[in-house]
N, CA, C and O of each residue as an XYZ file, in Angstrom:
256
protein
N      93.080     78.002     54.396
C      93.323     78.598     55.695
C      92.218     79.589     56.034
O      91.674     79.574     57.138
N      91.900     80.428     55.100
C      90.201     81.346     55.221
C      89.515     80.630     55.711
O      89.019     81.018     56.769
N      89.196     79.456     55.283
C      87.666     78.769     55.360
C      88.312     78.225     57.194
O      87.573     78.510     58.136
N      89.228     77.719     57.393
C      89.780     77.377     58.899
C      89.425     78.324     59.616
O      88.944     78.157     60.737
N      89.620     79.512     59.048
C      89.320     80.526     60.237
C      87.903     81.255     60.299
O      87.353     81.538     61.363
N      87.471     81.476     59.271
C      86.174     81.940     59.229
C      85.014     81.325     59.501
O      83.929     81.807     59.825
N      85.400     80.036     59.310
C      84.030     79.013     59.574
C      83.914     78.231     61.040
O      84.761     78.374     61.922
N      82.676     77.337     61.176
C      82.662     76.722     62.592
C      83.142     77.576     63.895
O      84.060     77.329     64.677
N      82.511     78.321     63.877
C      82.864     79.249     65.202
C      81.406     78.589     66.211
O      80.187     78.573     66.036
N      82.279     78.135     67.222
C      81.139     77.578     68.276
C      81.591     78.334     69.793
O      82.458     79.174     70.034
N      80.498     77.567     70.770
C      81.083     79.044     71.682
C      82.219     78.454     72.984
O      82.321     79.083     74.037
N      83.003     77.198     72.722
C      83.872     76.900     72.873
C      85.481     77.446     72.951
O      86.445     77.466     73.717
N      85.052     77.880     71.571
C      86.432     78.442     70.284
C      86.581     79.757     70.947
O      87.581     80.409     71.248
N      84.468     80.111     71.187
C      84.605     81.830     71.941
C      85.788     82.040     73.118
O      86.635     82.910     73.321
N      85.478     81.034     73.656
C      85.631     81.190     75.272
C      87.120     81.210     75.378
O      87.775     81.996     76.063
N      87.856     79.666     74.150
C      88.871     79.568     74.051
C      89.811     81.202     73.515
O      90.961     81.492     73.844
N      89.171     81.765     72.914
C      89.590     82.393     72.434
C      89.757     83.935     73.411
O      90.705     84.709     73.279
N      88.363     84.172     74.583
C      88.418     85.059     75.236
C      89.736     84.979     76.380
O      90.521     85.881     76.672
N      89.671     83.512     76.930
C      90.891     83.069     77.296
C      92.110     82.975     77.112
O      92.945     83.010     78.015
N      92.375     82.829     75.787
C      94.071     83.271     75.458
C      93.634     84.467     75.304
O      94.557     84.736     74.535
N      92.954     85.594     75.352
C      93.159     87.011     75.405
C      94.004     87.349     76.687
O      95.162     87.751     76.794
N      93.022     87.048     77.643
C      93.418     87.334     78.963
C      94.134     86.884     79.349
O      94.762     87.587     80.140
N      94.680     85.375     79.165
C      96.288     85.183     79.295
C      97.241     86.076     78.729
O      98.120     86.281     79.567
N      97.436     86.659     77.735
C      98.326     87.248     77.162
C      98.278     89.298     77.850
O      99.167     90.149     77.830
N      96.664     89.370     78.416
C      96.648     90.660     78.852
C      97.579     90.166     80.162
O      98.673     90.728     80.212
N      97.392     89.514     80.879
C      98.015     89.123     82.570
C      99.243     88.869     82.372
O     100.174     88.917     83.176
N      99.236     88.565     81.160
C     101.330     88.311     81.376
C     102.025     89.524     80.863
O     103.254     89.546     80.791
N     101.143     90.732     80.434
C     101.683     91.620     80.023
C     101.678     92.736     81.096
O     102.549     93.584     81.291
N     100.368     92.530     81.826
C     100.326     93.625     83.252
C     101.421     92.979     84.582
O     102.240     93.683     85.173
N     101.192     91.522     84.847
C     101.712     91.039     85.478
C     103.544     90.977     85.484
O     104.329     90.691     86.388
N     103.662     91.197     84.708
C     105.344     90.816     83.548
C     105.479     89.432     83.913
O     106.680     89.162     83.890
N     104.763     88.396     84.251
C     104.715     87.115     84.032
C     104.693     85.833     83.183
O     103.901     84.896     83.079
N     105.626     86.090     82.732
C     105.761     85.633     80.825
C     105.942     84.146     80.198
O     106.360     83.672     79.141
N     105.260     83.539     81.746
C     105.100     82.400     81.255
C     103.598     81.852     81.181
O     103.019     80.813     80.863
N     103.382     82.753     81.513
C     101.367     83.245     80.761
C     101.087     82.947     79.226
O     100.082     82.549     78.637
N     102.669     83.375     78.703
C     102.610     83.802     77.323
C     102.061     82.409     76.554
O     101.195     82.321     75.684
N     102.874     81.345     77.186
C     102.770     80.088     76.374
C     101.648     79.214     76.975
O     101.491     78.149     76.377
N     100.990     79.392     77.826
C      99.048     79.440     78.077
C      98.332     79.998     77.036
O      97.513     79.391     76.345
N      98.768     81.604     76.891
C      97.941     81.883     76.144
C      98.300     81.278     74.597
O      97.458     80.693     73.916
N      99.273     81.448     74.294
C      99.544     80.716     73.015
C      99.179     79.153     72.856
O      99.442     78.504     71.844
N      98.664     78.744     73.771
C      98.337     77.177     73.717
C      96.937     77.251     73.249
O      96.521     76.764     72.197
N      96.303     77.853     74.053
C      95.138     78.265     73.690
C      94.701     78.923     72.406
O      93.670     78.527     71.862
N      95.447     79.943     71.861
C      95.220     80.639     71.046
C      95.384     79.491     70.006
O      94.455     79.399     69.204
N      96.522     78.498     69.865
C      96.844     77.882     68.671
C      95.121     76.589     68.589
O      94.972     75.799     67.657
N      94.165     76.712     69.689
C      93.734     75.476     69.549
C      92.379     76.260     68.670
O      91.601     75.650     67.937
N      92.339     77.747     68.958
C      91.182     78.547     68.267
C      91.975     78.961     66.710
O      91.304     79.232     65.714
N      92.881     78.958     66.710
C      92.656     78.973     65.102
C      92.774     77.882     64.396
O      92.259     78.064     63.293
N      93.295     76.625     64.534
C      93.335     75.717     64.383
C      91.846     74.742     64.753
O      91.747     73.563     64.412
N      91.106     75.259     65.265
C      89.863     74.360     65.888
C      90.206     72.910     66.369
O      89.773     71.929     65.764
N      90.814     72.833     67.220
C      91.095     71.430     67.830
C      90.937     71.576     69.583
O      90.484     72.491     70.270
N      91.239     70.892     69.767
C      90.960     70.485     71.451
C      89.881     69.799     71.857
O      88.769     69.882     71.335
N      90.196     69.065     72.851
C      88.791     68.354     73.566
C      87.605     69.022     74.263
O      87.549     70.095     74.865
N      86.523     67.947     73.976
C      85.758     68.967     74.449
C      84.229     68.181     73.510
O      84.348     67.670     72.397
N      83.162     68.246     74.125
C      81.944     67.723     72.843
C      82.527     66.556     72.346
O      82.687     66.680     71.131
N      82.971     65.315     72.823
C      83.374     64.207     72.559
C      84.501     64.309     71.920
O      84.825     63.324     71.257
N      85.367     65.432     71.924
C      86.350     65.446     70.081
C      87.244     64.827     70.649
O      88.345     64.874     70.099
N      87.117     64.003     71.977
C      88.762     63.044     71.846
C      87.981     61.712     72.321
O      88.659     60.702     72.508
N      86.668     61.669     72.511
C      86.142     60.128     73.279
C      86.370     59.240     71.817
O      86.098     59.598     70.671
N      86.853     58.204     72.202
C      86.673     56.728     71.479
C      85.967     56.447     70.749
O      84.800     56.427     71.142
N      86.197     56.123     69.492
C      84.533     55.808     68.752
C      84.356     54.498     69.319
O      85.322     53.845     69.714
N      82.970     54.009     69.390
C      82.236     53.186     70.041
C      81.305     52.585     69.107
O      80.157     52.989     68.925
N      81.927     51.464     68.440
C      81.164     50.148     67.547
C      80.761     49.410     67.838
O      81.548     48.656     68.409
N      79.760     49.063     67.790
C      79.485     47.734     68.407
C      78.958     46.741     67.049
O      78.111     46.936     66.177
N      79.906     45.584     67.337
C      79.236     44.635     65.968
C      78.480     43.287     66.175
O      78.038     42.672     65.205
């Protein structure tokens, strides 16, 4: 789980990550608390490193 979180930081993950910030600041100024589970969507895809994006969901493409 260290090496998940400490490693491969690209500036994707950044952005993802500046983004569930600010979801979670707006649902807390806003009292709009269904921000919460935006930002938690987000947040789960930066520690986890997943989501699309840089091909990570296109098709692999063989040709034989």
């Amino acid at each position: 789980m260290k090496n998940l979180l400490l490693t491969n930081w690209h500036l994707m993950r950044w952005v993802r990550l500046a983004f569930a910030i600010f979801l979670f600041s707006q649902a807390y100024i806003l009292r709009e608390w269904a921000f919460v589970a935006f930002g938690a969507f987000f947040l789960i895809q930066v520690i986890f490193n997943m989501g699309c994006g840089a091909n990570g969901c296109a098709v692999p493409y063989s040709k034989k």
